[in-house]
C-alpha positions as a printed NumPy array, in Angstrom:
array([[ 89.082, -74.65 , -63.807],
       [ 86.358, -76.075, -60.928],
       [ 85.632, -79.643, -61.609],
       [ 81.865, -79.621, -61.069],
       [ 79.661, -82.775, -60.911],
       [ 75.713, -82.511, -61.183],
       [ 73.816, -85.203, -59.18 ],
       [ 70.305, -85.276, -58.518],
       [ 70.15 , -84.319, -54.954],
       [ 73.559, -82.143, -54.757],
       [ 76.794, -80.678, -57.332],
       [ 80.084, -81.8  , -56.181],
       [ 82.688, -78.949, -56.83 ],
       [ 86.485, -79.361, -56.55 ],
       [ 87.349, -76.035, -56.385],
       [ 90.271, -74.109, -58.595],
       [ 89.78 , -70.831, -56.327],
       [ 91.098, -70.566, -53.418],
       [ 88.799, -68.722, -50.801],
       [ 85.115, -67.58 , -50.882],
       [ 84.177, -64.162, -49.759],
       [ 81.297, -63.79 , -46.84 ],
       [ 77.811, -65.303, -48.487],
       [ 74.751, -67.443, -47.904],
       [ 72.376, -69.239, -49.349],
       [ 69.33 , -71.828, -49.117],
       [ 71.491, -74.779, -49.998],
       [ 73.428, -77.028, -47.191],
       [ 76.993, -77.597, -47.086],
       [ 79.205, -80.533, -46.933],
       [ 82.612, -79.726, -46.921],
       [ 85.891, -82.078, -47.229],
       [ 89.419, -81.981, -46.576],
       [ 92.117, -85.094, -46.409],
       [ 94.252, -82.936, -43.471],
       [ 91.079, -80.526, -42.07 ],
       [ 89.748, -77.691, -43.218],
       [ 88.623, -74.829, -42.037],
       [ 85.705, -72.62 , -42.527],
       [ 83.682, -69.529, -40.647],
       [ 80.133, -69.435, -40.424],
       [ 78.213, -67.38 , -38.514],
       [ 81.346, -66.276, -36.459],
       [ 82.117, -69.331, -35.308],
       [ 85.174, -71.195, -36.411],
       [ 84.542, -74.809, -37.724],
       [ 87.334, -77.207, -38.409],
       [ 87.485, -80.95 , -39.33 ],
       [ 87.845, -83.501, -41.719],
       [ 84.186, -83.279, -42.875],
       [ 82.308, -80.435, -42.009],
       [ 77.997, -80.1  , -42.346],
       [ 76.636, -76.964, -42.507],
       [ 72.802, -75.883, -42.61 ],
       [ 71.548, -73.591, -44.991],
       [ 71.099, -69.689, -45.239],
       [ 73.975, -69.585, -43.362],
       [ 77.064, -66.386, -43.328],
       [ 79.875, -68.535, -44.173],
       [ 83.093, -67.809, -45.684],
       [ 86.375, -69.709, -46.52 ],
       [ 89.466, -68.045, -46.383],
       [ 92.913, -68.903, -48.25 ],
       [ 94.596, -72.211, -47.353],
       [ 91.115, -73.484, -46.057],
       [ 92.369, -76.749, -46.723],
       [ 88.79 , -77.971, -48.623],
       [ 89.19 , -80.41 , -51.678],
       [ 86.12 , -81.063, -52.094],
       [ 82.305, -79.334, -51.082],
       [ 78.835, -80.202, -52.097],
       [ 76.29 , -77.901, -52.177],
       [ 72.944, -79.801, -51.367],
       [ 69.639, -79.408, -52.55 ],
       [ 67.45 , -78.196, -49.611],
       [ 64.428, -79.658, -51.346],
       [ 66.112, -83.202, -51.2  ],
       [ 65.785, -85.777, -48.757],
       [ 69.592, -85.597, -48.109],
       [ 68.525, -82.198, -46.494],
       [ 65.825, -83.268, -44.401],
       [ 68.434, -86.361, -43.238],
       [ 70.805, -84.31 , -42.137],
       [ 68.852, -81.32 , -40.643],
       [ 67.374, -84.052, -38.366],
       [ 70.873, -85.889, -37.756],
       [ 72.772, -82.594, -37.098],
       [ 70.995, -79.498, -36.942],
       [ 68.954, -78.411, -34.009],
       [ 69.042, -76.623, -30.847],
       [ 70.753, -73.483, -32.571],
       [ 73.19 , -75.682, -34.645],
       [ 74.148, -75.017, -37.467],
       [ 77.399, -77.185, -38.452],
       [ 78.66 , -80.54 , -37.38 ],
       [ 81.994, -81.711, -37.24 ],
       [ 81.227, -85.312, -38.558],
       [ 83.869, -88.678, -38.454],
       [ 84.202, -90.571, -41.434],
       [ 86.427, -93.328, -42.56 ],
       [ 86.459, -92.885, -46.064],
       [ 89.802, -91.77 , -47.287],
       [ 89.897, -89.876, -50.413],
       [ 93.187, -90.507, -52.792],
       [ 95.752, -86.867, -52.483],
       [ 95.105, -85.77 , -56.123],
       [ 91.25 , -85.979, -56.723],
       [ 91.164, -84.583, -59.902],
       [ 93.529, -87.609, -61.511],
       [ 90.075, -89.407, -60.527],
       [ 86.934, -90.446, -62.67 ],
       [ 84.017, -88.589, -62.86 ],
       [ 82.18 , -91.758, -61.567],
       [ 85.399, -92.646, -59.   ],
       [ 84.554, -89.437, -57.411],
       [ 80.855, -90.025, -56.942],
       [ 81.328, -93.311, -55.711],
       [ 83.746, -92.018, -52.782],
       [ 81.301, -89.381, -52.588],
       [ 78.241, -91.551, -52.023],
       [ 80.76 , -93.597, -49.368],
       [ 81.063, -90.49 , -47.948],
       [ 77.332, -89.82 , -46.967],
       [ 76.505, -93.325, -45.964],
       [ 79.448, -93.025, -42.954],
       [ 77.553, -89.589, -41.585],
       [ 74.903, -91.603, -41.87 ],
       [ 73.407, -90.008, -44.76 ],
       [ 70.965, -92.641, -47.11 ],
       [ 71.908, -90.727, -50.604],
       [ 68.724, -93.01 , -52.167],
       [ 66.341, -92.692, -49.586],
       [ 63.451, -91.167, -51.251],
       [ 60.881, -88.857, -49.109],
       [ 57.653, -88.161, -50.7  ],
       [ 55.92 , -84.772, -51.473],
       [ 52.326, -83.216, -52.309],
       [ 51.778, -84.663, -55.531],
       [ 51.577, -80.929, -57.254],
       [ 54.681, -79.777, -55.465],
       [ 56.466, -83.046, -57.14 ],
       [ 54.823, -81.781, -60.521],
       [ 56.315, -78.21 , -59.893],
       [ 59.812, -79.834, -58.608],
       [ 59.824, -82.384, -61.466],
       [ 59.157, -79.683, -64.099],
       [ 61.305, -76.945, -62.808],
       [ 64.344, -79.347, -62.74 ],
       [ 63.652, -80.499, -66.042],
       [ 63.844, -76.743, -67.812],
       [ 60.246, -76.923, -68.784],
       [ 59.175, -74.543, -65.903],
       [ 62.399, -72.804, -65.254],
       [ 61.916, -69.395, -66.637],
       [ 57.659, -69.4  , -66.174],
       [ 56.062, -66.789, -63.654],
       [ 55.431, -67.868, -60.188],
       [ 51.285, -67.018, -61.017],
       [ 52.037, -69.227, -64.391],
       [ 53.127, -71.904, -62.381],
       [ 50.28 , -72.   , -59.982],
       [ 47.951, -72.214, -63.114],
       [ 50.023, -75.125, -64.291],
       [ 48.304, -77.399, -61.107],
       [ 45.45 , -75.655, -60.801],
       [ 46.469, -73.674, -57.664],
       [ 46.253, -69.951, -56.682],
       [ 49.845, -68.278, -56.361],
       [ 49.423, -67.64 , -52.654],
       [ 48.42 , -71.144, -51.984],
       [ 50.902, -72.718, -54.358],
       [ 53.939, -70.688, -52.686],
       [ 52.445, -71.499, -49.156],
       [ 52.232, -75.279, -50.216],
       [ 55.514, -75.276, -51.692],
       [ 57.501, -74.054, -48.673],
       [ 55.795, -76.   , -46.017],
       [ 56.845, -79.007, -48.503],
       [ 60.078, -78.153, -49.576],
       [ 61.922, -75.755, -46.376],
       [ 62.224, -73.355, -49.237],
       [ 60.601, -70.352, -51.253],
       [ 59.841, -71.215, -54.195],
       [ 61.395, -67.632, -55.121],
       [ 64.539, -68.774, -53.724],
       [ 63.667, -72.489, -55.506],
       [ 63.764, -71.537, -58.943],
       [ 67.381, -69.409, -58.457],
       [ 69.385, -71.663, -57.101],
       [ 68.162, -74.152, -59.791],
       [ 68.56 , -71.189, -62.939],
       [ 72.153, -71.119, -61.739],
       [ 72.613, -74.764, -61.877],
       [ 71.377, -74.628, -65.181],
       [ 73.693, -71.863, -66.032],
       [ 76.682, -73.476, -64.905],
       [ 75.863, -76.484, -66.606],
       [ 75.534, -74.94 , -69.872],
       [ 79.029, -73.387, -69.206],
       [ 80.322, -76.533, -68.325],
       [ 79.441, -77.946, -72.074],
       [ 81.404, -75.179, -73.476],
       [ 79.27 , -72.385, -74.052],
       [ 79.519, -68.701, -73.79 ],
       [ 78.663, -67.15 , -70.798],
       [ 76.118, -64.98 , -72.02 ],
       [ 74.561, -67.674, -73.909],
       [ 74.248, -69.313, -70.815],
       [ 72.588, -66.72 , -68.881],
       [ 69.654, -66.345, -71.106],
       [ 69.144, -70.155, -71.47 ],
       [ 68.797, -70.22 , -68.05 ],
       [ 66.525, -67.604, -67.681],
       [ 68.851, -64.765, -66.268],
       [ 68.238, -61.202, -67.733],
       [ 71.883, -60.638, -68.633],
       [ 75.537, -62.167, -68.143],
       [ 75.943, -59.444, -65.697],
       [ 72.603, -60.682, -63.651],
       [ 73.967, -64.411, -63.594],
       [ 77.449, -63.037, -62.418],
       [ 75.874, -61.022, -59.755],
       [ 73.683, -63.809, -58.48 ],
       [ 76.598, -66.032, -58.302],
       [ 79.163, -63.906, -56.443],
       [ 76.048, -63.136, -54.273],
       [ 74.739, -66.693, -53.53 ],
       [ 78.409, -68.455, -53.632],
       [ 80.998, -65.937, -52.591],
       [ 82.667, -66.366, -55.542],
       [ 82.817, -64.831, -58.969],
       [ 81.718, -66.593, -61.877],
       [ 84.993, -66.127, -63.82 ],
       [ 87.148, -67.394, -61.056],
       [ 85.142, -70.858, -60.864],
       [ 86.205, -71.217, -64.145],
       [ 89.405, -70.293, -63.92 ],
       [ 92.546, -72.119, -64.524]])
């Protein structure tokens, strides 16, 4: 099974499978190998110790990529907005990136907190501040706050926008000049982080599709295969 570790601005996934089909999606990239790895995105062949990569970006990893470790990054966080102005721009897309921490061989005979730690190391060498904190609209935090929280999660877009007193064209508007993301696309990605989490804790699939607001098992499995390249069942598979 994945080892998968929620933080607050990213998941850290040491991955059981061993390739991702072709996919995309609004989150950003980190990937990490101890000897390279390799990954395609857009075409292009990127190789290297740690590799960045922006979001809504084709990407795929074939077998023996050589990753141990990936993160997928919130792009509402300021990690994003760090490294889309460190390494993305001028038709950029990924970054090949030095870094002097070495991760031990076997990473899963780590610590949950071990493994953050490195991760955290990680960042600060790319020059990534994993605390730095980068302040919104004060209704957009409200949304953000309450959407991560669960309270929000499965609401209407229009039910939302009466929430803070804003119209649902002016809300979505607000929302993706703040955050570099629908809010559409927003509350997805963060329905499947709820559904993995409940998985995580031991729970059925299916249960954990309609606690996170998904219509069906077969909806969450479609959105994940579709936003990560990778079917649900082989995440979590020994």
């Amino acid at each position: 099974m994945s080892r998968i570790l929620f933080q607050d601005s990213y998941i850290i996934i040491l991955p059981s499978f061993p390739k991702a089909d072709m996919h995309r999606h609004p989150m950003l990239h980190l990937f990490y190998g101890s000897n390279g790895c390799v990954i395609t995105a857009n075409g292009k062949r990127c190789s290297g110790k740690t590799i960045v990569l922006d979001s809504n970006i084709k990407h795929i990893a074939g077998s023996g990529n050589g990753c141990e470790l990936f993160l997928l990054i919130d792009p509402t966080s300021s990690i994003a907005e760090q490294m889309k102005s460190t390494f993305f721009g001028s038709g950029q897309f990924f970054a090949n990136c030095d870094s002097s921490v070495s991760f031990p061989h076997d990473l899963y005979d780590l610590s949950d907190d071990d493994i953050i730690t490195l991760v955290r190391e990680l960042l600060l060498t790319i020059g990534i501040k994993p605390d730095e904190d980068s302040r919104k609209d004060s209704r957009v935090e409200e949304v953000n706050e309450h959407i991560i929280s669960g309270e929000w999660l499965n609401y209407k877009i229009n039910e939302i926008a009466q929430m803070v007193c804003l119209s649902e064209t002016r809300l979505t508007h607000l929302f993706k000049s703040e955050m570099g993301i629908s809010l559409k696309s927003y509350l997805v990605i963060r329905k499947m982080e709820r559904a993995y989490k409940y998985i995580m804790s031991g729970e059925k699939i299916i249960h954990a599709a309609y606690e996170a607001g998904f219509s069906s098992s077969a909806h969450l499995a479609y959105t994940c295969k579709k936003l990560t390249g990778v079917s649900i069942r082989e995440v979590l598979k020994s």
